[in-house]
Residue frames relative to the residue before (quaternion, step in Angstrom):
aa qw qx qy qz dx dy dz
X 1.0000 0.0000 0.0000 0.0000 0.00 0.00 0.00
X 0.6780 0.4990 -0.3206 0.4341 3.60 1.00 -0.74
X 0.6095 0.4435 -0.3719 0.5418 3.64 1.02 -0.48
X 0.4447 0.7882 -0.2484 0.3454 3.51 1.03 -0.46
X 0.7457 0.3432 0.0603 0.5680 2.97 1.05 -2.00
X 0.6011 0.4597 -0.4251 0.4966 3.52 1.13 -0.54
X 0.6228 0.5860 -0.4390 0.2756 3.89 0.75 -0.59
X 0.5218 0.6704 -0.1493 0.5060 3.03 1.75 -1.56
X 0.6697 0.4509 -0.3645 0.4641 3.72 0.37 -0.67
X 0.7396 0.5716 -0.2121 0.2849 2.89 0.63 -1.72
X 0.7266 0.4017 -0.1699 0.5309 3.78 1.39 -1.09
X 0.7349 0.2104 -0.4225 0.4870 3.61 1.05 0.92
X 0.2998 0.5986 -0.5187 0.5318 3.11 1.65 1.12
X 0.6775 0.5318 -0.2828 0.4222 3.39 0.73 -0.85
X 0.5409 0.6226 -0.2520 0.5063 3.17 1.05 -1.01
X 0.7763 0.4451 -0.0477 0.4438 2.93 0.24 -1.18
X 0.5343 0.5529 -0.2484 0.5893 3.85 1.02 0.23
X 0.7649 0.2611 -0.1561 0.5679 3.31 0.62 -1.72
X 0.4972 0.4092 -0.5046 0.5751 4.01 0.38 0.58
X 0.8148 0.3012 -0.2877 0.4033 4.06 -0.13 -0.67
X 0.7835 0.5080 -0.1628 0.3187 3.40 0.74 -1.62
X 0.2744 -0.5804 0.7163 0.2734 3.19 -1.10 0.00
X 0.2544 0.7901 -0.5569 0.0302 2.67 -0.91 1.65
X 0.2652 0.7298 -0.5112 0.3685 3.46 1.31 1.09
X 0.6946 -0.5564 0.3738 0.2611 3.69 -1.52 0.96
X 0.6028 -0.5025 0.5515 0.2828 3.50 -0.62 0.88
X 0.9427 -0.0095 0.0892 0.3215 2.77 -0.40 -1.94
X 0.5932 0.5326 -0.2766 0.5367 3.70 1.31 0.69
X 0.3242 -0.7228 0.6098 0.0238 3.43 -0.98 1.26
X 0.3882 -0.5175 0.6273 0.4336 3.36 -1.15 -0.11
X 0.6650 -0.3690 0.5071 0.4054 3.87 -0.07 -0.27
X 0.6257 0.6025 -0.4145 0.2715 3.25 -0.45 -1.68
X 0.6654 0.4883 -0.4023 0.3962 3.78 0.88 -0.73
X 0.5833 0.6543 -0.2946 0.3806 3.75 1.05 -0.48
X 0.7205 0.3951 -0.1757 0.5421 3.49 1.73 -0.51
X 0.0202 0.7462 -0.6623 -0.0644 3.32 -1.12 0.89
X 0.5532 -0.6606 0.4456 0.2428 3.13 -1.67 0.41
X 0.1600 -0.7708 0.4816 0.3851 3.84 -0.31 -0.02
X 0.5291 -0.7216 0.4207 0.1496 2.92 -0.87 1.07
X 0.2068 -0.9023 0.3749 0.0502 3.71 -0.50 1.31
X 0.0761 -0.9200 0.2961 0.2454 3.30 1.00 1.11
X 0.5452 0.4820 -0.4025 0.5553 3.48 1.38 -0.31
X 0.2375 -0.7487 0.5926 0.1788 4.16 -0.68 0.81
X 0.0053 0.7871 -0.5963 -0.1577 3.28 0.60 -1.61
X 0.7874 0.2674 -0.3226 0.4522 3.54 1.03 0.87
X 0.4434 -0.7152 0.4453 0.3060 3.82 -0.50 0.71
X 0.6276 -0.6689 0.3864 0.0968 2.67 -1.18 1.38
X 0.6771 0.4539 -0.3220 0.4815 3.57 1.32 -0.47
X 0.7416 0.4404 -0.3179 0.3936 3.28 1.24 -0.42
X 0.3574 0.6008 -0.6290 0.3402 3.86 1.16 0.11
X 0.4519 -0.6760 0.5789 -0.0616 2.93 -1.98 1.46
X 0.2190 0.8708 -0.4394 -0.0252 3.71 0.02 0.77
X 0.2806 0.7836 -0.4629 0.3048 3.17 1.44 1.28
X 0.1197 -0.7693 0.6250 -0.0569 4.14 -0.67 0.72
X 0.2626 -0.5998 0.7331 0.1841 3.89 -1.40 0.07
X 0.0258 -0.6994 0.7062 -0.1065 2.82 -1.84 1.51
X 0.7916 -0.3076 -0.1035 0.5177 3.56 -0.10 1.48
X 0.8139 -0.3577 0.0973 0.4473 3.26 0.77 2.06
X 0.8246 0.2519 -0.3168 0.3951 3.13 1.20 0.26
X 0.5607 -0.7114 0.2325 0.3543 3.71 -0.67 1.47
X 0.1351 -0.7280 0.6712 0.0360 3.77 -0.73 0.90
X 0.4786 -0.6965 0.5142 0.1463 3.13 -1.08 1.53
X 0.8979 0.1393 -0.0404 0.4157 3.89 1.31 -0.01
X 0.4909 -0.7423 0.2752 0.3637 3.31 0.25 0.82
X 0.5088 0.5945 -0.4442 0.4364 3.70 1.27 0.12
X 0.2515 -0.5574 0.7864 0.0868 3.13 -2.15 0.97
X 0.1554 -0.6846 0.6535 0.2830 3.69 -1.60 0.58
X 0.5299 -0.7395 0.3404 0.2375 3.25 -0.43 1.68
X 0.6655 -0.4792 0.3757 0.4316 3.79 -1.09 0.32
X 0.0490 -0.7364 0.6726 -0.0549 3.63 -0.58 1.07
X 0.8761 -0.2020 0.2596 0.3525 3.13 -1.22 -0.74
X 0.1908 0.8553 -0.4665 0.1202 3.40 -1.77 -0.43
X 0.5160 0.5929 -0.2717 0.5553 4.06 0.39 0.60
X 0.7809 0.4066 -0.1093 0.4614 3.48 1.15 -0.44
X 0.4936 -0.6405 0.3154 0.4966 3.72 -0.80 -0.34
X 0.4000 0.7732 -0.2684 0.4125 3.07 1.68 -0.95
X 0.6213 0.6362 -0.0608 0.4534 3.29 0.91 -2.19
X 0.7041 0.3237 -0.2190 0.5929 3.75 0.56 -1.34
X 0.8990 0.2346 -0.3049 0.2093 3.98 0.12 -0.02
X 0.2518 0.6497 -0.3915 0.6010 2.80 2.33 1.12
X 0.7394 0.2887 -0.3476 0.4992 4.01 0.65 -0.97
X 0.6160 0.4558 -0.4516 0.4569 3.76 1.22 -0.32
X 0.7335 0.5166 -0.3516 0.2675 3.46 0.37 0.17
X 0.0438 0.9045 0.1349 0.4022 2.22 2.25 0.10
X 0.8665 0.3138 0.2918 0.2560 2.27 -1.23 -2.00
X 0.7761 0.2174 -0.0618 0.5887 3.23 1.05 -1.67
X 0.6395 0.3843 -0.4943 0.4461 3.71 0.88 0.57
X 0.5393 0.6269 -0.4086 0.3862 3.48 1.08 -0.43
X 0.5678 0.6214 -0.2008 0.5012 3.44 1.36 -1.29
X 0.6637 0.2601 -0.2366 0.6602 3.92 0.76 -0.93
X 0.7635 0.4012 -0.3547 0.3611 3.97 0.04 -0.20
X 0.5210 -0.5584 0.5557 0.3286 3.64 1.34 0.20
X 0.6146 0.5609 -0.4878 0.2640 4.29 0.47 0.45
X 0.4647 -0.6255 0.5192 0.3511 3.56 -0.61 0.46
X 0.0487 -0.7601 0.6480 0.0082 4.43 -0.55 0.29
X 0.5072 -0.5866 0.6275 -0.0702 2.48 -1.96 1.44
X 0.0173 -0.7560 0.6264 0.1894 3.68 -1.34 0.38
X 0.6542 -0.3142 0.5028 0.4695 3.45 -1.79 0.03
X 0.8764 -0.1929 0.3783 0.2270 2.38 -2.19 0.40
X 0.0643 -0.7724 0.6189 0.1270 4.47 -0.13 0.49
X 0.4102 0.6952 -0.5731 0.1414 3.96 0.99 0.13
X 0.6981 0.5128 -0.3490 0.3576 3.46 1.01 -0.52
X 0.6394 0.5583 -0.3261 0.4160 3.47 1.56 -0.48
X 0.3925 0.6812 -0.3157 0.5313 3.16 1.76 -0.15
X 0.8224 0.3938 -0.1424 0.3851 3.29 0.14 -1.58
X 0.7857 0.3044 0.1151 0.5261 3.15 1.22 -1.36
X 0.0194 -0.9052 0.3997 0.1431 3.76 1.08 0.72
X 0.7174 0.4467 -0.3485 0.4053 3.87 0.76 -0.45
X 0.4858 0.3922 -0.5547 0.5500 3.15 1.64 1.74
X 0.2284 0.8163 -0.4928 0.1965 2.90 0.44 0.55
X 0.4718 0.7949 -0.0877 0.3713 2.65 1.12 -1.74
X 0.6356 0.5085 -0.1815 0.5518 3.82 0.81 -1.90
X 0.8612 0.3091 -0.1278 0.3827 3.89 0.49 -0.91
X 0.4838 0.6187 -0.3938 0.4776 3.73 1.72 0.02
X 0.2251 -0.8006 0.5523 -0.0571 3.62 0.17 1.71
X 0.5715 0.6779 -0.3679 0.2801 2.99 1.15 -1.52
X 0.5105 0.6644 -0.4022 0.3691 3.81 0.49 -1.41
X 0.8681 0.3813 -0.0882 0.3053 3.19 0.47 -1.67
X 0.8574 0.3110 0.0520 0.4067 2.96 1.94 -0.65
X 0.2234 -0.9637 0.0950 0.1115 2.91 1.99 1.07
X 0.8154 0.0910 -0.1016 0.5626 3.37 1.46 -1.36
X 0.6315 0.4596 -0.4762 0.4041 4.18 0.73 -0.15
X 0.7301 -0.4843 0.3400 0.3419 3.25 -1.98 0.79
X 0.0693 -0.8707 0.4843 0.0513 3.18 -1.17 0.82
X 0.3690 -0.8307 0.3751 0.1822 3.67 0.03 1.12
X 0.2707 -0.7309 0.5617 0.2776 3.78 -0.75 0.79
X 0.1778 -0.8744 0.4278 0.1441 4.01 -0.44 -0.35
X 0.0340 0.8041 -0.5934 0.0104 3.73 -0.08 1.25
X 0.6359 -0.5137 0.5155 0.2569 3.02 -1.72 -0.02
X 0.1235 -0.8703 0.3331 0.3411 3.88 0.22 0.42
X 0.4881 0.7333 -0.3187 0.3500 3.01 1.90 0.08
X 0.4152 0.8138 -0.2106 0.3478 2.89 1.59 -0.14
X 0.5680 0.7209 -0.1614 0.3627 2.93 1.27 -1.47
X 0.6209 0.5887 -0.1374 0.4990 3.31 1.52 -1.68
X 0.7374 0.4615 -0.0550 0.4901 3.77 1.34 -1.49
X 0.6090 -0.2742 0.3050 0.6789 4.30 1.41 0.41
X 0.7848 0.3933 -0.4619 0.1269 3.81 -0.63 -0.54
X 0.0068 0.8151 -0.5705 0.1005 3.95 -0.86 -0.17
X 0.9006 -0.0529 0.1348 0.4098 3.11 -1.04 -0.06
X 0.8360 0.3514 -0.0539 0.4180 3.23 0.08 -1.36
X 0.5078 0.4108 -0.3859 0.6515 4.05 1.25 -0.32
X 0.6312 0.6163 -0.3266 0.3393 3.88 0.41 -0.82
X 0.4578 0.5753 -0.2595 0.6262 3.56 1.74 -1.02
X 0.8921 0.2715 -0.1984 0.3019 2.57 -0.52 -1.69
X 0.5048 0.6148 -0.3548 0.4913 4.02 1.00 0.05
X 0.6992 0.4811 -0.1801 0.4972 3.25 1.64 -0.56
X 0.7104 0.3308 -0.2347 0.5752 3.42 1.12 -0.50
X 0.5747 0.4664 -0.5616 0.3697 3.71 0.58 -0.25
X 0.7817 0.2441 -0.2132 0.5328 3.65 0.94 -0.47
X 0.4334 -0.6490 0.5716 0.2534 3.63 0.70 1.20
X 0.0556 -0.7596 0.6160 -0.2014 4.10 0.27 1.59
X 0.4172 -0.6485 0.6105 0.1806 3.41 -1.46 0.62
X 0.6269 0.0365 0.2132 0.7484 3.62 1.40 -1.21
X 0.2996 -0.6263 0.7173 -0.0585 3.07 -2.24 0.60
X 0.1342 -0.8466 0.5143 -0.0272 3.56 -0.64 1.25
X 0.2041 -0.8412 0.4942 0.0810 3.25 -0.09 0.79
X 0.2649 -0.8155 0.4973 0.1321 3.63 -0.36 1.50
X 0.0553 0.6558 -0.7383 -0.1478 3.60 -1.55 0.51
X 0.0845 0.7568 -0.6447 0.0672 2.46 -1.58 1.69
X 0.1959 -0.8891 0.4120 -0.0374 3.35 0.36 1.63
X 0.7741 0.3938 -0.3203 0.3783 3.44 1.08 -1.10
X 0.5170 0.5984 -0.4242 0.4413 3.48 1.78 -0.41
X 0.6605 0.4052 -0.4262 0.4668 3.76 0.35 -1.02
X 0.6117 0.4436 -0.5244 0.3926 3.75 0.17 0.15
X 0.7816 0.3275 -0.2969 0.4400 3.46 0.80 -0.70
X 0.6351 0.4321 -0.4920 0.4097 3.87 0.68 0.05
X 0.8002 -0.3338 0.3455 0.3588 3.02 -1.81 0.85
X 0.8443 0.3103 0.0177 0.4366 3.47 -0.14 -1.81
X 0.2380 0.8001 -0.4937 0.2439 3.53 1.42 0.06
X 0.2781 -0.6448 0.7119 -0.0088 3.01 -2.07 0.98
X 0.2854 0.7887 -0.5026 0.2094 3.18 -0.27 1.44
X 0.0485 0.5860 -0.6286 0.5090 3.07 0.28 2.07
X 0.3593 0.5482 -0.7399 0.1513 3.60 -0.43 0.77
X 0.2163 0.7445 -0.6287 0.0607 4.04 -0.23 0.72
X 0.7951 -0.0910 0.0041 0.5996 3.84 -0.50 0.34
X 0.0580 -0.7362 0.6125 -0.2817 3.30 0.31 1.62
X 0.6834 0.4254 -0.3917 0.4457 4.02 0.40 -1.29
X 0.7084 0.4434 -0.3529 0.4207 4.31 0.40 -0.28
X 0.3769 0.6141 -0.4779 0.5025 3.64 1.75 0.02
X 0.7058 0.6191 -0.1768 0.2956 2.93 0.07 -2.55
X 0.8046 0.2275 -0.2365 0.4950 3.83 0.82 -1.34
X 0.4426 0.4659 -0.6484 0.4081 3.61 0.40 0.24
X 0.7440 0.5212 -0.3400 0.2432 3.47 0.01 -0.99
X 0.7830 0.3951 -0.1434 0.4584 3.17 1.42 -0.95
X 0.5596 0.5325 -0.3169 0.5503 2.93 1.93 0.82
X 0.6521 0.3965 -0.2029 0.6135 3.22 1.60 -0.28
X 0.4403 0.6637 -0.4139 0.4408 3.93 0.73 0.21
X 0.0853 -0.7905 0.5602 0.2324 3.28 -0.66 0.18
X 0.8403 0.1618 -0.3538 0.3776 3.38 1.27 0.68
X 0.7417 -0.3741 0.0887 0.5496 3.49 -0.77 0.95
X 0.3948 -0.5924 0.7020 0.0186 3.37 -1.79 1.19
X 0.3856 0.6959 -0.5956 -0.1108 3.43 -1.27 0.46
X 0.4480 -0.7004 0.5060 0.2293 3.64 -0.84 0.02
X 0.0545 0.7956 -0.5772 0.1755 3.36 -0.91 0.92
X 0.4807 -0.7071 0.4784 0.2003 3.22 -1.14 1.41
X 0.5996 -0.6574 0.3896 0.2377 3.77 -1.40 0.16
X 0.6923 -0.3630 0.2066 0.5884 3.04 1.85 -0.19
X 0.6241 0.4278 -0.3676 0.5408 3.76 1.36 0.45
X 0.4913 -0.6681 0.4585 0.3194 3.69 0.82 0.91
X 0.2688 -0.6510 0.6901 0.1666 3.28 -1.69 0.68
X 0.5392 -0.5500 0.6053 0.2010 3.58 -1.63 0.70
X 0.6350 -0.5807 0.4339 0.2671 3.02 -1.52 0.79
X 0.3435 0.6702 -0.3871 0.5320 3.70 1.66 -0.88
X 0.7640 0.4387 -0.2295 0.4138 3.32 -0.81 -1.87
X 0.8274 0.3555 -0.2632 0.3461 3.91 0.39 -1.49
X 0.5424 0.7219 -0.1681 0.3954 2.95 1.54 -0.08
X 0.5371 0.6023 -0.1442 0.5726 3.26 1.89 -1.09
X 0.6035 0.6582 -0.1783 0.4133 3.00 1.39 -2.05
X 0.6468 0.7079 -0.0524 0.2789 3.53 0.46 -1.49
X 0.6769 0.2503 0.0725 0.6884 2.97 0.88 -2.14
X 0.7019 0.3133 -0.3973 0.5014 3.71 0.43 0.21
X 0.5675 -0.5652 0.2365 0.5501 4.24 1.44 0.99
X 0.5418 0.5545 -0.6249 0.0920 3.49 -0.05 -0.49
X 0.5925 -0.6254 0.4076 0.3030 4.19 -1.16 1.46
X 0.7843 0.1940 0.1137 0.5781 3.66 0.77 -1.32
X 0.0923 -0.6745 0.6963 0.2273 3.56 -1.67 0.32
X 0.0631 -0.6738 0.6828 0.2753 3.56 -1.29 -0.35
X 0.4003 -0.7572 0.4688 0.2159 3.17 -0.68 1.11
X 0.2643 -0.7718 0.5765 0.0451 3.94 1.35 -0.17
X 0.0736 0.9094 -0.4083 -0.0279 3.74 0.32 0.41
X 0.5363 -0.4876 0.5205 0.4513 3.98 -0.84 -0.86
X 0.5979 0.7398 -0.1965 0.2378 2.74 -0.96 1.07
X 0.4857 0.4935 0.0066 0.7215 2.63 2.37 -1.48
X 0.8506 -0.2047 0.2372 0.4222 2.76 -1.65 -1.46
X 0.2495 -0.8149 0.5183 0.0712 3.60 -0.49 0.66
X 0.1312 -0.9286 0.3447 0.0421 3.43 0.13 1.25
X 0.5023 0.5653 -0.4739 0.4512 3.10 1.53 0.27
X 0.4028 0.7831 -0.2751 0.3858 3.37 1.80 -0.46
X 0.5956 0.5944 -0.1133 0.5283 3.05 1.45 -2.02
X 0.8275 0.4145 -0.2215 0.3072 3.29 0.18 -1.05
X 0.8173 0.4101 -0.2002 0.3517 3.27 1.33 -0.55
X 0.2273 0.7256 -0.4354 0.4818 2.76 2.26 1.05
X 0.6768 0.5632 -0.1688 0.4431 3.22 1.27 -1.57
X 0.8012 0.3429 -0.2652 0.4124 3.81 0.34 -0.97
X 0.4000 -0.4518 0.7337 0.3123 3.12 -2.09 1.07
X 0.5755 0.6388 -0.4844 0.1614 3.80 -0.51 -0.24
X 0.4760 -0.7543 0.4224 0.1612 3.85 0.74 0.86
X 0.8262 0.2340 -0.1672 0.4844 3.26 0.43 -0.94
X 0.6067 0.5861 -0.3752 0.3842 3.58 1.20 0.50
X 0.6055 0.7064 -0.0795 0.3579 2.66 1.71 -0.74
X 0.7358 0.3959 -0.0396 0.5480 2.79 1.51 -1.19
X 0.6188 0.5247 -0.3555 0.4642 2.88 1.72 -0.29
X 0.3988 0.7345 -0.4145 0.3602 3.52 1.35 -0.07
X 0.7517 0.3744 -0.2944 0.4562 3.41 0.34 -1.32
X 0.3823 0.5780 -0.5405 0.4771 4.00 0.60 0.50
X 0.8668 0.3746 -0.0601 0.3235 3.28 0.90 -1.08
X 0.2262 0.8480 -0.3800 0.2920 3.45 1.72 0.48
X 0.7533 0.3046 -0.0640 0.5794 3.63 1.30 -0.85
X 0.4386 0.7646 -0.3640 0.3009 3.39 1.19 0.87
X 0.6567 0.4525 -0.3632 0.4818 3.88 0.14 0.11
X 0.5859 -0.5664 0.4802 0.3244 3.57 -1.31 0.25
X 0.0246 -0.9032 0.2421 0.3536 3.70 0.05 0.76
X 0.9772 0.1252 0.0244 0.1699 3.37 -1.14 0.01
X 0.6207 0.1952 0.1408 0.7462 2.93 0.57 -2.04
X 0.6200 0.5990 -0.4097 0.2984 3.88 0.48 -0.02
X 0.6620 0.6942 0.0310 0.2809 2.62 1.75 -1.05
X 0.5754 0.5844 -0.0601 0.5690 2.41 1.94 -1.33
X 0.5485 0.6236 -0.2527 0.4963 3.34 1.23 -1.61
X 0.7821 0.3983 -0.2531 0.4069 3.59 0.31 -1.29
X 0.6465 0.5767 -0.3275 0.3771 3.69 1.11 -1.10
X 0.7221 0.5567 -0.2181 0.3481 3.21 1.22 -1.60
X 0.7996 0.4090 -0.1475 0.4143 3.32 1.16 -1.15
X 0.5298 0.5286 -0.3689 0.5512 3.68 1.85 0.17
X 0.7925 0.1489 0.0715 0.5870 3.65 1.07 -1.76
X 0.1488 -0.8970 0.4140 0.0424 2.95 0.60 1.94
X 0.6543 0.4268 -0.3311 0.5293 3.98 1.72 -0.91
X 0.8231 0.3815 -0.4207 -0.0058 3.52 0.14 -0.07
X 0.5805 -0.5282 0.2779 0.5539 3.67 -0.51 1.00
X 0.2272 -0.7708 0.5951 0.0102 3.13 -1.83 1.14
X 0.1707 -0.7086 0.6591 0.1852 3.73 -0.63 0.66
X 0.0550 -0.7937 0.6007 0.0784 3.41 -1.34 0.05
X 0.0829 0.7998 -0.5488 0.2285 3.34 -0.34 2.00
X 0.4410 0.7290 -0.3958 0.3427 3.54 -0.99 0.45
X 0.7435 0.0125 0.1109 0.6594 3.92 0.28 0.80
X 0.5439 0.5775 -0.5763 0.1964 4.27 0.26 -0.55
X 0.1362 -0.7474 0.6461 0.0727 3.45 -0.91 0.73
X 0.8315 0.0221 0.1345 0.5385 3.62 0.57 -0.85
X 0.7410 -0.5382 0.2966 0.2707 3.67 -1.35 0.34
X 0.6289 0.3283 -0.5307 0.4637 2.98 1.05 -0.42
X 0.6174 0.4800 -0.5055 0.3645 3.91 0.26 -0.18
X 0.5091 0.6526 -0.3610 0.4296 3.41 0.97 0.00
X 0.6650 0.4937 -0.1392 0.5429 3.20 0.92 -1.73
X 0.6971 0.4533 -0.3109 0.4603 3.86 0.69 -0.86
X 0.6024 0.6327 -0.2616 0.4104 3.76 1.31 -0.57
X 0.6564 0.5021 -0.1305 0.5477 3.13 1.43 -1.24
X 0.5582 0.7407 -0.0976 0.3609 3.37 1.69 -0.59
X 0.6257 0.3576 0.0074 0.6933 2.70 2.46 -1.89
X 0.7635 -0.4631 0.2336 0.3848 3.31 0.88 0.34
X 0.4082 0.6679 -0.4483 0.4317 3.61 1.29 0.03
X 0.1709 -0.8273 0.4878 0.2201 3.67 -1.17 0.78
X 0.6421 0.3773 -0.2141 0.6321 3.30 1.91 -0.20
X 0.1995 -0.7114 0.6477 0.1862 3.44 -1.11 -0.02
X 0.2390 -0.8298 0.5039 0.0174 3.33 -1.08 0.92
X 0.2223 0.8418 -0.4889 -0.0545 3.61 -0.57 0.50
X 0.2181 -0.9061 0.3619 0.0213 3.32 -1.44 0.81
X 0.8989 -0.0193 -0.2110 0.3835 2.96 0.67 -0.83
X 0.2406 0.7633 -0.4154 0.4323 3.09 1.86 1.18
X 0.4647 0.7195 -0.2141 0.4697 3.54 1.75 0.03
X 0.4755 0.8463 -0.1518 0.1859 2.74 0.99 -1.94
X 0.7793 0.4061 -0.1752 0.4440 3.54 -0.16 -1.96
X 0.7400 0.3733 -0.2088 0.5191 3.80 0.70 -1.50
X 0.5753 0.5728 -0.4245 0.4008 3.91 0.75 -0.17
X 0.5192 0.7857 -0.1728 0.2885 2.80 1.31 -1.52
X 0.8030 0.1146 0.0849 0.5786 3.27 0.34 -1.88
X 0.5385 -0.6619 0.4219 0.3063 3.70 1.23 1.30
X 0.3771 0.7392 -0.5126 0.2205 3.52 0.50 0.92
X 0.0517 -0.8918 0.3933 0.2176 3.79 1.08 0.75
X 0.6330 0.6092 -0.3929 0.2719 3.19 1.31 -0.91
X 0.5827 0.5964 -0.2728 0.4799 3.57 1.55 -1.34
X 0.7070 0.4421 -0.3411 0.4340 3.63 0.81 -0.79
X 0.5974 0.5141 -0.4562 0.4132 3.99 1.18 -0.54
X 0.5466 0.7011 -0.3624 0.2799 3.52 1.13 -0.81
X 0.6515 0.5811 -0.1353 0.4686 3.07 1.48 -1.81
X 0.5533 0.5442 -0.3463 0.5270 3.81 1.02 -1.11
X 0.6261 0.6839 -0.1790 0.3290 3.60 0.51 -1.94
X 0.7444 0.5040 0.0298 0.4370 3.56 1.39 -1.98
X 0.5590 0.4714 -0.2388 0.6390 3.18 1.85 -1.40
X 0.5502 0.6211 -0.4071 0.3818 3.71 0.49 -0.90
X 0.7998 0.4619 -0.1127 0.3663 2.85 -0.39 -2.11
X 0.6537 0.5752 -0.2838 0.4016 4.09 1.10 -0.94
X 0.6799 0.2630 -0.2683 0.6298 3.41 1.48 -0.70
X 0.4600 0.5564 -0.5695 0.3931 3.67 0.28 0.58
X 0.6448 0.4756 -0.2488 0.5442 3.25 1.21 -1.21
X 0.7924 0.2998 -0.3790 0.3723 3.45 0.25 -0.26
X 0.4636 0.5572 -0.5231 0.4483 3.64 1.21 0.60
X 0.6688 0.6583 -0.2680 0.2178 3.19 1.08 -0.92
X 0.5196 0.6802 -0.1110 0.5050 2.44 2.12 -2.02
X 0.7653 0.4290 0.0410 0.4781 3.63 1.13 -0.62
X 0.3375 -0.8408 0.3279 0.2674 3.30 1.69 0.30
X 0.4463 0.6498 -0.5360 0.3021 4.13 1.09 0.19
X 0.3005 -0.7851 0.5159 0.1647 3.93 -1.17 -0.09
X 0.7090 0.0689 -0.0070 0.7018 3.46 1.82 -0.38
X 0.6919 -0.5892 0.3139 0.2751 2.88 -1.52 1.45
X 0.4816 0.4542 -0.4259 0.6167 4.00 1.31 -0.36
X 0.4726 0.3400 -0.6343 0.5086 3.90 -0.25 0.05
X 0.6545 0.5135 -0.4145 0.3690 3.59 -0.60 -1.94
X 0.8070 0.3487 -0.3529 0.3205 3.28 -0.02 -1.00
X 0.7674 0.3821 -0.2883 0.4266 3.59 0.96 -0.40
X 0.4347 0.7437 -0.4936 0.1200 3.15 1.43 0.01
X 0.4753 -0.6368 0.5642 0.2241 3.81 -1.61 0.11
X 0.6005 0.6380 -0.3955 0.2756 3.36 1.58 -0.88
X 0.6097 0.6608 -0.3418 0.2735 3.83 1.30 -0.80
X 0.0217 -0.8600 0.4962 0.1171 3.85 0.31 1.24
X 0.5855 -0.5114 0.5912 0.2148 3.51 -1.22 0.12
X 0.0917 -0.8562 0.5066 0.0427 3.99 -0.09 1.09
């Protein structure tokens, strides 16, 4: 029960940070600022008719956007993914959950992470820890993380540089890549893997790939920075301070992508990490990302269950990468992807 409760603190501590704190890198961008579009003043295509509909595991999403893995385990937690949940569901987005170790551990939280209720037909993502793997889990928590929330797919997070900085960290990740493929050989629905916000190399996605995993999110630098997070959180002095060494640490973003796309040209690519708005969306999809993800730019209006303020935001994120197809003469999100117009400043 006491490890229990420390998990439970800990994920509306977290919460609770990424609403007050500043916890984005000093010294690290996502990239995305290094690219401009060229601007196509002849379109040659109406604007009402540009198409930004796409499939994610077979089923038709009305927008290339994912709400990245957030939160869950709490009460707080359950009316942040229902809020959620039920705009993502009217906006045609595909949605991510927190971490499910506690719904695992602790089933009458479950409850906090069953989106589904709210959200009947877009793709929904379960979410483990792969460090886990190292600590009792496998195969069988992985299911069951899937069916308590009737998932489409399951993403396995690596977050190494955080479990070094939290208190209660888990940081055993030693032969972790022969965990990762049993599971994603023994699932019966798609596996991917996604970083926490320190971007993954083209190496690593590459391993990933050839060892089954369905999808990567590349989760870049740039965004939230959880080693950031964590040293809001610890009494431990020397973590703390050792954090700010680390403000400019992860691979960022748009770098990420660049490397994944142009090393591991087949494997599907999400693309999370810093996204504030469409046109970083539209530039992502640009580098080779087929989904976009967003997270804690979400946050504030989820937060205080404001659905109407959060449809606005969905509505705003939407409408920005229309405009920049437009701004750009493409009509469908397979143009975007081939476009030439995305230069490099």
């Amino acid at each position: 029960m006491e490890k229990r409760s420390i998990t439970e603190k800990r994920k509306t501590e977290h919460i609770d940070i990424c609403l007050s704190k500043d916890v984005e890198p000093v010294e690290m961008t996502t990239g995305f600022e290094s690219f401009r579009f060229q601007h196509n003043a002849l379109p040659e295509i109406d604007f009402q008719e540009i198409d930004l509909s796409t499939r994610l595991f077979d089923k038709q999403l009305k927008v290339p956007f994912l709400i990245s893995s957030m939160t869950g385990g709490t009460e707080t937690a359950a009316k942040i993914n229902e809020t959620l949940a039920k705009t993502a569901e009217k906006r045609g987005w595909a949605m991510g959950v927190g971490s499910m170790r506690t719904a695992i551990e602790k089933e009458q939280t479950a409850y906090t992470y069953d989106v589904r209720k709210h959200a009947p037909t877009i793709p929904i993502l379960a979410n483990i820890g792969a460090v886990q793997f190292n600590y009792g889990y496998g195969v069988e928590q992985c299911q069951r993380a899937v069916d308590l929330i009737k998932a489409d797919a399951i993403i396995l997070h690596l977050n190494s540089m955080q479990e070094v900085f939290q208190p209660e960290g888990d940081t055993n990740f030693k032969d972790l890549l022969p965990k990762i493929e049993k599971v994603a050989r023994s699932l019966p629905v798609p596996v991917g893997v996604k970083e926490v916000g320190m971007g993954i190399s083209s190496a690593t996605a590459r391993r990933l790939y050839e060892a089954g995993v369905s999808f990567i999110d590349v989760a870049g630098a740039g965004g939230t920075s959880w080693i950031q997070v964590e040293a809001y959180r610890s009494k431990d002095p020397l973590r703390a301070k050792a954090a700010e060494a680390f403000r400019g640490w992860g691979i960022p973003t748009a770098e990420s992508l660049l490397q994944i796309r142009r090393d591991v040209p087949e494997v599907p690519l999400f693309a999370s990490g810093g996204m504030k708005n469409g046109v970083h969306a539209a530039k992502a999809i640009a580098l080779g990302a087929d989904i976009a993800g967003f997270g804690r730019s979400l946050l504030p209006s989820a937060a205080v269950s404001d659905g109407e303020a959060l449809d606005g935001q969905f509505q705003q994120i939407e409408f920005e990468l229309r405009a920049a197809m437009f701004g750009i003469g493409v009509y469908s999100i397979e143009q975007l992807k081939g476009t030439d117009s995305l230069r490099q400043v």
